[in-house]
C-alpha positions as CSV (number, residue, x, y, z in Angstrom):
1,X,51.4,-67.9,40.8
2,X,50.9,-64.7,43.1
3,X,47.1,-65.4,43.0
4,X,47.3,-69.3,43.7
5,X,49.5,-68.4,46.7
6,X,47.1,-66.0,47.9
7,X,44.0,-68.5,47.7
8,X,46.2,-71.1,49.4
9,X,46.9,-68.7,52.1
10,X,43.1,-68.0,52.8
11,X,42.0,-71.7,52.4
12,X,45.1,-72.7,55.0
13,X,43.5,-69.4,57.2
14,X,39.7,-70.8,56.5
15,X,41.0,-74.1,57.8
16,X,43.3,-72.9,60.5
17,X,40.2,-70.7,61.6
18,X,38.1,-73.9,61.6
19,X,40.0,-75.8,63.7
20,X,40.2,-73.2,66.4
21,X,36.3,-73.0,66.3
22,X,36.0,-76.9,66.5
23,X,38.4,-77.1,69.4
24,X,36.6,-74.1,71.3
25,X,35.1,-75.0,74.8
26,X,31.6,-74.6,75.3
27,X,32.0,-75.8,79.2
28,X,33.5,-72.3,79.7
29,X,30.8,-70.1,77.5
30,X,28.0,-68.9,80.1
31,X,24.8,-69.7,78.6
32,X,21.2,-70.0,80.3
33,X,18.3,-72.3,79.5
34,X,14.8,-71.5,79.1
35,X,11.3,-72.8,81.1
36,X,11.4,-73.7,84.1
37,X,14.8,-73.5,84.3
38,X,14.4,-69.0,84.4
39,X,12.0,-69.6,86.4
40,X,14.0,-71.4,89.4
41,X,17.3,-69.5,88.8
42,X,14.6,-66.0,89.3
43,X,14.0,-68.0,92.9
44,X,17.6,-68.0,93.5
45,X,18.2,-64.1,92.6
46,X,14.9,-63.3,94.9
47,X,16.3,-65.0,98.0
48,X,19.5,-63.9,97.9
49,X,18.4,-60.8,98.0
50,X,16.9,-61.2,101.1
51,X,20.1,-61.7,102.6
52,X,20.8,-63.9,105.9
53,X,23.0,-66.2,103.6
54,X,26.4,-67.9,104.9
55,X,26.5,-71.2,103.3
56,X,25.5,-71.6,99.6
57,X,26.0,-75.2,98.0
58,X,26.0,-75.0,93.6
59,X,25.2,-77.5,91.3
60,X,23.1,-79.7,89.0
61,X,20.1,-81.8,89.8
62,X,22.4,-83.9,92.6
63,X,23.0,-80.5,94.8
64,X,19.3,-79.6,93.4
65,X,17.8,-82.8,95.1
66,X,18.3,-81.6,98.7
67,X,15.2,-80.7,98.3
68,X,14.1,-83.3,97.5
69,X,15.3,-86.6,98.8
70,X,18.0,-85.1,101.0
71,X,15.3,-82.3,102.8
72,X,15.6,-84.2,105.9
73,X,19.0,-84.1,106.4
74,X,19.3,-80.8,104.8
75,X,17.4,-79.2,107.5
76,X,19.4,-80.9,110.2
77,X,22.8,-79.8,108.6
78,X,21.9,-76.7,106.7
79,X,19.1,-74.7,107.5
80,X,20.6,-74.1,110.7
81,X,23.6,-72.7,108.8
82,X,21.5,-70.3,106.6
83,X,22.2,-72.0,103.4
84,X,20.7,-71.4,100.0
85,X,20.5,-74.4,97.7
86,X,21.7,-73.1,93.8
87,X,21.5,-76.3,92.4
88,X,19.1,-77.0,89.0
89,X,18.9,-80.4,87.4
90,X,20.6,-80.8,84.6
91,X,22.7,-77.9,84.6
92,X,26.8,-77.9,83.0
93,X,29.1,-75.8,84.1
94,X,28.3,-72.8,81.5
95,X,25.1,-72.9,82.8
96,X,26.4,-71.7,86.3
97,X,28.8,-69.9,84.9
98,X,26.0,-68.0,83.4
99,X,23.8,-68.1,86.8
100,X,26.5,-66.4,88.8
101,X,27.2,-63.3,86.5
102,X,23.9,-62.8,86.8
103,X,22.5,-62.5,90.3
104,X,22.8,-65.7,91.8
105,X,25.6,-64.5,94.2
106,X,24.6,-60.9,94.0
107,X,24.8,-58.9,97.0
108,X,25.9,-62.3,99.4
109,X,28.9,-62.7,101.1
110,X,28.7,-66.2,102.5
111,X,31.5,-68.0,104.5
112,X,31.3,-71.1,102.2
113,X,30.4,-71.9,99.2
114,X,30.6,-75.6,98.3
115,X,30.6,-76.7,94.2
116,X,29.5,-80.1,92.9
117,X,29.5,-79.9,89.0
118,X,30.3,-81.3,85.4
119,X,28.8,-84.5,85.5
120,X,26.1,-83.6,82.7
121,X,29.0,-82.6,80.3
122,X,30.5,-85.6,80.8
123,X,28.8,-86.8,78.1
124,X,29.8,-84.5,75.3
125,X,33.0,-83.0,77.0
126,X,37.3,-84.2,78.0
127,X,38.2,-84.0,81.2
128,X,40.3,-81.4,79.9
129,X,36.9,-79.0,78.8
130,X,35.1,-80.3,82.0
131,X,38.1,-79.1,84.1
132,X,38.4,-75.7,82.7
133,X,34.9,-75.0,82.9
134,X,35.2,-75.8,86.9
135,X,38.0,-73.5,87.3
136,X,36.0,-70.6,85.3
137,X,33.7,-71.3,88.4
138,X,36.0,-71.3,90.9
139,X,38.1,-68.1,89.5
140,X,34.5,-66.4,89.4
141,X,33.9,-66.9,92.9
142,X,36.9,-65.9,93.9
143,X,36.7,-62.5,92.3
144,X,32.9,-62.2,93.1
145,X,33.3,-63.3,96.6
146,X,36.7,-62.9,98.1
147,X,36.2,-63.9,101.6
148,X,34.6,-66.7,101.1
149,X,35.9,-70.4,101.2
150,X,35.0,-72.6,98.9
151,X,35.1,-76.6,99.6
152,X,35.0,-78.1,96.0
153,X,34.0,-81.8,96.1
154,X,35.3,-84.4,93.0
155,X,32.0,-85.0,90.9
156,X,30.6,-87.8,92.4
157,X,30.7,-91.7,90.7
158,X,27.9,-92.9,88.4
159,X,27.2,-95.8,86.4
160,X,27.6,-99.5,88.2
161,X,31.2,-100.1,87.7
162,X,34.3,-98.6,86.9
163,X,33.5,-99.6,83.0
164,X,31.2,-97.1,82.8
165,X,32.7,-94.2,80.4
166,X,30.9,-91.6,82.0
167,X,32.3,-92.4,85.1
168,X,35.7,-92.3,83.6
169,X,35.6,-89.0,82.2
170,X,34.6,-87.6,85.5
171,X,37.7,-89.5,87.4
172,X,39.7,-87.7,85.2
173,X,38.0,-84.7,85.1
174,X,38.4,-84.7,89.4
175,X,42.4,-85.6,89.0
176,X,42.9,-82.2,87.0
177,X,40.5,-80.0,89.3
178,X,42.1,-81.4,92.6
179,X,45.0,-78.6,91.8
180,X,42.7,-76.2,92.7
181,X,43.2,-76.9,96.0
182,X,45.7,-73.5,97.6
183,X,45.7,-74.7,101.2
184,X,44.0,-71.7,102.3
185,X,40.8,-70.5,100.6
186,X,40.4,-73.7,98.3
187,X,39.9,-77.2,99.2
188,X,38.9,-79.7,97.2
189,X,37.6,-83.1,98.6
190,X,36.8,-86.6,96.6
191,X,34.2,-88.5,98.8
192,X,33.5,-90.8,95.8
193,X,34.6,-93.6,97.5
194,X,32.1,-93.2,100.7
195,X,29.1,-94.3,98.3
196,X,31.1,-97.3,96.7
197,X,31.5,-100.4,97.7
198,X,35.2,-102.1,98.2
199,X,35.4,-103.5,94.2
200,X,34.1,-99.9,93.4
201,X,30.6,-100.8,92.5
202,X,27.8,-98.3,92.7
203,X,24.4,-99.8,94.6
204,X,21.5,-98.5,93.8
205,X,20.4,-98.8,97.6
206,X,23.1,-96.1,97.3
207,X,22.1,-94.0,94.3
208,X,18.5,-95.8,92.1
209,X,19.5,-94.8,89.2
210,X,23.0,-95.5,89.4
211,X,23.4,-91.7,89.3
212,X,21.3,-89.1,92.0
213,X,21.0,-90.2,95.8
214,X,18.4,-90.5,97.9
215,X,18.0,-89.7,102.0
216,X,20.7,-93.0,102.8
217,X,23.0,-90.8,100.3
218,X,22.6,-87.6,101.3
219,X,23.2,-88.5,104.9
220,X,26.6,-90.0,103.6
221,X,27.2,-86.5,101.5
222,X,26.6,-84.3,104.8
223,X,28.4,-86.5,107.0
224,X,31.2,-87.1,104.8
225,X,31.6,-83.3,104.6
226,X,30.5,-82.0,107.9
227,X,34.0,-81.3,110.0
228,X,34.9,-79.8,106.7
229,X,32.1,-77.6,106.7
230,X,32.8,-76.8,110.4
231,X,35.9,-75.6,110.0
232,X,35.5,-73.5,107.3
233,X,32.7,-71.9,108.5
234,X,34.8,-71.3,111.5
235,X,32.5,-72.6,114.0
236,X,33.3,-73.3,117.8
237,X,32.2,-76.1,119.3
C-alpha cells in the first residue's frame, strides 16, 4: 500500500509539474532570433552607443516600417527629436525583452520611450500572456531607465472587421495593459480608432494588408500622438 501511495504521489507531482510547464508564458521569456534579425538588433547596440538619443520608439515590423513607408513623416516628426527607431518585423514581446537586456538601451537616457507591441503573439498567446509580457517591458524600462517617460500605445487593429480573432485578442490584450497607465511616468494611449472607419472596419487605403500602414497611416500615427509626445518630451513652444 505504502509503495502504491508513493507512485501515486509522484505521478500526481509528474502531472501537477506538467501542468505548470504547459501553462508557462513564453511572451515573458527573453529570447533572440537569428539572421538578419542579429544583424539589425547589432545596428541598434552600435547607434546607441553613439549617444545623442532622446526619443526611442520599440516595436515589431509596424514601428520597424518608419523606415520604410513612414521615412517621410519620420523625418519631419522625429529626426528632429533625435530618435532611434528599435523596431524589427516580426518581433513578440520576448524578443524585446531579450533586445533590451542586451544593449539596445545601454548607456541612453532618453526622455521618451514609446512601445507598440504583441500583435505577432496574438496568434499563439491570451490577452492574459500578451499583457504580461508588455508589462515585463514596461517594468524593464523603468528600472533600466528611470527618468524616462514612456507613452505606451494599445496595439493597433488588424484584420477587416471586428470578426477578426486576431483583432480580438489584441482588444483585450490593450484593456488589461491600459492599467499601466500611473498618471506620471506612464501613459498609455489607444489610437485604434483614428485608422477605422465609424462601423469599425479597417481600409486598406488605411493599412494594404489589413495589418502594417503605409505614409497616409503613419501621418495619422504621428499626428495622433504628437501633443503627447510634446509634452512628454517637455518641449516649449
Amino acid at each position: 500500500m505504502r509503495r502504491w501511495t508513493a507512485l501515486l504521489c509522484t505521478v500526481a507531482a509528474f502531472v501537477t509539474a506538467g501542468a505548470i510547464h504547459a501553462q508557462e508564458n513564453d511572451a515573458v521569456k527573453p529570447v533572440p532570433r537569428d539572421g538578419g534579425w542579429m544583424k539589425r538588433h547589432e545596428s541598434f547596440n552600435e547607434r546607441v552607443k553613439q549617444g545623442n538619443v532622446d526619443l526611442i520608439f520599440i516595436g515589431d515590423s509596424i514601428t520597424q516600417g518608419w523606415e520604410g513607408a513612414g521615412k517621410d513623416v519620420w523625418a519631419k516628426h522625429y529626426t528632429p527629436r533625435n530618435a532611434v527607431n528599435l523596431g524589427i518585423g516580426g518581433d513578440r514581446t520576448q524578443h524585446v525583452l531579450w533586445r533590451l537586456d542586451n544593449g539596445n538601451i545601454a548607456g541612453i537616457h532618453p526622455k521618451l520611450a514609446v512601445i507598440m507591441i504583441g500583435t505577432n503573439n496574438s496568434g499563439t498567446n491570451t490577452p492574459e500572456q500578451i499583457a504580461e509580457g508588455t508589462t515585463a517591458i514596461v517594468n524593464k524600462l523603468r528600472t533600466a531607465l528611470p527618468e524616462t517617460k514612456i507613452l505606451l500605445l494599445a496595439v493597433f487593429p488588424r484584420g477587416a472587421d471586428n470578426n477578426d480573432a486576431k483583432r480580438q485578442v489584441n482588444e483585450k490584450t490593450n484593456a488589461i495593459v491600459a492599467k499601466l497607465a500611473d498618471g506620471k511616468t506612464i501613459e498609455y494611449l489607444d489610437i485604434g480608432p483614428k485608422f477605422l472607419a465609424e462601423d469599425g472596419t479597417l481600409s486598406r487605403e488605411i493599412m494594404p494588408d489589413l495589418l502594417h500602414l503605409n505614409p497616409k497611416s503613419y501621418q495619422i500615427w504621428a499626428d495622433a500622438i504628437e501633443e503627447h509626445v510634446a509634452r512628454m518630451m517637455d518641449e516649449k513652444k
